[in-house]
N, C-alpha and C positions, 0 to 999 in steps of 0.2 A: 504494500500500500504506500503511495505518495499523495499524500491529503495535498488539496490545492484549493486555498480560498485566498478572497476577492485581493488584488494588490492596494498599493497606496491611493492609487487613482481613484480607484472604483468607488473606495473607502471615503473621500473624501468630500463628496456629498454631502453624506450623514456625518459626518464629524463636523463639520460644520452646522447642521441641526446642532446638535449636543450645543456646541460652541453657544450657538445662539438661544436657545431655549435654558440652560445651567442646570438642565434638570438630567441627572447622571443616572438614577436609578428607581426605583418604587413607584413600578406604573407608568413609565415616561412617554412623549407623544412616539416615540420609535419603536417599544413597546409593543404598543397599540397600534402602531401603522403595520409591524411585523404580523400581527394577530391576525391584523383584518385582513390583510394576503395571503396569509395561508390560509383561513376559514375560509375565504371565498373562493380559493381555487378548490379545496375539499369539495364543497358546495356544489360549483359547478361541474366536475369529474365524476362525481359520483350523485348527485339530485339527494342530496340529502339535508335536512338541516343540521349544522353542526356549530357547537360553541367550542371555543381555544383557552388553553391558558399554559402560559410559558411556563417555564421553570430554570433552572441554573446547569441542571444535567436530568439525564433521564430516568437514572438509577432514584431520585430524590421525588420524580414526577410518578413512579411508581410506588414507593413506599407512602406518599399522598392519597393515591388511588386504594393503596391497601389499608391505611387508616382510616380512610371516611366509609370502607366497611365495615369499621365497629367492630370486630369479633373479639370475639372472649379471647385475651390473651394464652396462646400456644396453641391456637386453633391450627390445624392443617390445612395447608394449601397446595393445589398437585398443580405440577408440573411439567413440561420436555425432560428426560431425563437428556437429551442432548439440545444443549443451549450456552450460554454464555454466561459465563460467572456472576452478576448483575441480575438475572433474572432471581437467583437464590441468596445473591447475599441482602437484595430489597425485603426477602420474605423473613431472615432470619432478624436483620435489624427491626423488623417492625414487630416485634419481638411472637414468630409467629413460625411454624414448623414447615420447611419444604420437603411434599412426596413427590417423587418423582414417576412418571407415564412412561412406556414405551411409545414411540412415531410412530408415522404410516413411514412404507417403505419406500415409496414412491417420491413423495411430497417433503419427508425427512421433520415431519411435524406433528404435534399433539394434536389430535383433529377427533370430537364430536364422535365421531361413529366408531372409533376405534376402542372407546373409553371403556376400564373394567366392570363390569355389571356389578359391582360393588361398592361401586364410588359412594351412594350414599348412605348404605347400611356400615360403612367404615367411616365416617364420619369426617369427610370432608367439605372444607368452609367455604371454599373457593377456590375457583381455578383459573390458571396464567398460561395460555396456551402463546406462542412464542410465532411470531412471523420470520423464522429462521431466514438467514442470508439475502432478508428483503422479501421474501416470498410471500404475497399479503394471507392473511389469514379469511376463512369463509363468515365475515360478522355475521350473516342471515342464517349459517346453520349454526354458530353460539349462540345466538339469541335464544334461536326454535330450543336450544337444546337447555336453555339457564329458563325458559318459559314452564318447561317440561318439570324440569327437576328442585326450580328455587335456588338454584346455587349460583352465586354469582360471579362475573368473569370478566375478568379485565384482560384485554390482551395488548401483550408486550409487542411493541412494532416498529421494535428502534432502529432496522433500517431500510422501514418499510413505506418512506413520505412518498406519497405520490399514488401510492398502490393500496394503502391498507382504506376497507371502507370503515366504517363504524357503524352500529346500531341503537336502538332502540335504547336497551337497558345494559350494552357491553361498548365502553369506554376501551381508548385507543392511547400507548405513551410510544413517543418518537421519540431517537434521540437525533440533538442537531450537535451533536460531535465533531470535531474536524475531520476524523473516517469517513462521514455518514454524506450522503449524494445532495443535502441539504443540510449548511452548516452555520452555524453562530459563532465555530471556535469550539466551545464546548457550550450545551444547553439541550432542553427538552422543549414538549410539548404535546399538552392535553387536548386530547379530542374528545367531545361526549355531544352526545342530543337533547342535553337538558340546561338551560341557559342556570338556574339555580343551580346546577351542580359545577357548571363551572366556575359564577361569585364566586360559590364556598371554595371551590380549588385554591382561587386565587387569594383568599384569604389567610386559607392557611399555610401559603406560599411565604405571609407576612406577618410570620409568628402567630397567626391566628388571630390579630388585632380584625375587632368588630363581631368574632362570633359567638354566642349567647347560650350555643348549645354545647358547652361544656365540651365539645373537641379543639385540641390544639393545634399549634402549627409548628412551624420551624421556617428557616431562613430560605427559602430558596428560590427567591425573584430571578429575574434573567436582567442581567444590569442593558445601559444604554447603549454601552460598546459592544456590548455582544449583540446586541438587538442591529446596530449599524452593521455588521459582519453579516448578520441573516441577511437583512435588506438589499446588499449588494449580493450578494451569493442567490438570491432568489431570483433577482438582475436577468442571472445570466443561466437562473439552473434548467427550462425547456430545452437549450441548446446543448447544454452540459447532460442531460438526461440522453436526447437523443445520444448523442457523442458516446454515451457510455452504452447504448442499446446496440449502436454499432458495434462497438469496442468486443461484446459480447457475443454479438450473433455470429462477428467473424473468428472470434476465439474458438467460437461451440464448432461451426463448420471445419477449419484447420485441426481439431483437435481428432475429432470423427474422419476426418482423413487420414489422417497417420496413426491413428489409432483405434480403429474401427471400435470393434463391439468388446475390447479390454477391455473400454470404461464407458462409465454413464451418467445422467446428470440428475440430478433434483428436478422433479416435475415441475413445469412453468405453470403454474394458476394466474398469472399475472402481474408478472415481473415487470416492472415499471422504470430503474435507472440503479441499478446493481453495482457493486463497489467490490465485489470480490468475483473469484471464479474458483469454485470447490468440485473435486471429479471425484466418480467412487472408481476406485481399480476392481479388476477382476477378483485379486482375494490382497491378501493381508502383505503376500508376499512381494508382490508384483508394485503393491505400492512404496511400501519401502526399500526396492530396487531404484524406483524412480526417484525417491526422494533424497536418494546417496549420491544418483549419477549428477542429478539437479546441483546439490549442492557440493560434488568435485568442481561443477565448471562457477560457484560462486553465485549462485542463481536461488533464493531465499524463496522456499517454501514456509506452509503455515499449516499445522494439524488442526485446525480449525474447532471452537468449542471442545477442545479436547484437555485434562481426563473429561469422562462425563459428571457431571452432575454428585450421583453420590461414591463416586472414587475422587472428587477431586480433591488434594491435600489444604486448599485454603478454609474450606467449609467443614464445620461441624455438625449434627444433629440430623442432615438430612437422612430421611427414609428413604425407603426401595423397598417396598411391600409387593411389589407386580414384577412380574419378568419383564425386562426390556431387549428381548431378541433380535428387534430392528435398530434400537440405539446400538447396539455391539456392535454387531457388522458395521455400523456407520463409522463404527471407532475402529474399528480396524481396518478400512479399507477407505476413509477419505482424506485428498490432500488439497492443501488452497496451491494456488498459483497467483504470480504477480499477475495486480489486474490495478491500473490507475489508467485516469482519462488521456494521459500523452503517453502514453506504450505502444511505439512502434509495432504495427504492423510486422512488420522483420522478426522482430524480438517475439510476438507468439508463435511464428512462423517457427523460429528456434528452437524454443520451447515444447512444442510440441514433436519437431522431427527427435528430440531429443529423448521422449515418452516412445519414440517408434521403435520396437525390437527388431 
């Protein structure tokens, strides 16, 4: 990965706002101009009503989402057992227990019809179904599925802007990371269909100053400068989206050519402007062939989400009550590949003759 946001130019626009407005943080009109660009393109992309509310990171706009669930402290919440270290440590710091799911095999994600027919005689509180590597998730089948059972579901969608829709009663966190294909630098952002629920968001964004109902807050505005970083990066992100949809579609075709049916990819539900490119190899062996020969010629792989979930050494507490037979294979047979928006053309070319036996 080579994060790339806005230069000095682009920047200096809105620094100039700032400049002139002196208003640096809590709620600023830049803030608010970021909000109302992103809700409106939500809006229009997907016909849905939708309210915003920023946050500082996305790790923080999640543990928000999992507070204003109220649950009885050490409630369980299930999970991807393959996912990103953030999707579990939001659950444990909200002082709240992560179970982990096996994915679908195809899609590489915790998906609704896969779920254990136990889920709620084993007494789970909620669930965080994961928009892996961008991949947006089905909001219309959580909904049907949080309608069915009472359980409530926030889905994690942090590098999913552009792609993830939202619903009715299952709320959407992006993160605007410098990784991520829409960037503040570092920062989040809440998506929901209920304008009250996002005030409250943004409330408790602000230590909770103004709410009555005895839930707190903590710190986690999106200052003015970070908000100027979105505003130019948004600028320019249609063009940056396409550019990486190329980037991708010719990665996938070169790679399928010199490597026919070894490897294969994550099923596209609707891939929108992707910031990585992860392959599964034929078995376990063939991938780490690749990723020694990769990394003779100085060429930087990435075992992506890897350990999973409840092997990984940073996390404590989480369960694994369910077999996860599709998260294993995943973990033993996928690998990232360098994927930013100026990677020559040549360079996958390389890459890929290099995967060819």
């Amino acid at each position: 990965m080579r994060p790339q946001l806005p230069d000095a130019e682009a920047l200096l626009p809105y620094l100039k706002k700032i400049d002139s407005s002196r208003h640096y943080t809590n709620f600023g009109p830049l803030n608010a101009e970021l909000i109302n660009r992103l809700v409106g393109f939500q809006k229009e992309r997907f016909s849905r009503p939708v309210f915003g509310v920023t946050t500082s990171n996305a790790t923080l706009a999640l543990e928000l989402l999992i507070a204003d669930l109220r649950l009885p402290r050490g409630s369980k919440i299930l999970l991807p057992a393959f996912t990103f270290v953030a999707s579990a440590s939001a659950v444990l710091r909200s002082g709240h227990v992560p179970v982990v799911a096996d994915v679908c095999p195809e899609s590489w994600m915790l998906e609704p019809a896969l779920l254990p027919d136990t889920i709620e005689s084993d007494g789970i509180a909620a669930v965080m179904p994961v928009a892996v590597f961008g991949m947006p998730q089905s909001a219309s089948a959580w909904a049907q599925w949080r309608n069915k059972t009472g359980i409530p579901v926030i889905i994690d969608a942090a590098g999913a802007f552009g792609a993830q829709p939202t619903d009715t009663e299952v709320p959407v966190a992006i993160s605007l990371h410098a990784t991520k294909s829409l960037s503040t630098g570092e920062g989040g952002l809440v998506l929901t269909e209920h304008k009250e629920h996002a005030e409250r968001l943004a409330q408790m964004t602000n230590f909770g100053i103004g709410l009555r109902d005895g839930l707190g807050g903590t710190n986690a505005k999106l200052s003015e400068y970070h908000a100027a970083v979105g505003l130019a990066d948004f600028d320019a992100w249609p063009a940056k989206s396409q550019q990486r949809m190329r980037l991708y579609g010719f990665y996938k075709d070169t790679l399928e050519h010199f490597c026919g049916d070894r490897i294969t990819f994550q099923h596209n539900v609707g891939l929108r402007s992707p910031t990585t490119m992860v392959i599964k190899f034929e078995s376990s062996a063939s991938r780490d062939e690749a990723e020694a020969k990769l990394s003779s010629a100085e060429i930087q792989t990435r075992r992506w989400y890897l350990p999973l979930i409840q092997n990984h050494p940073a996390l404590t507490g989480v369960l694994s009550p369910y077999p996860t037979p599709h998260a294993d294979d995943l973990a033993a047979r996928l690998l990232g590949l360098p994927f930013f928006n100026d990677l020559a053309e040549g360079n996958v070319t390389k890459v890929a003759t290099m995967l060819k036996h």
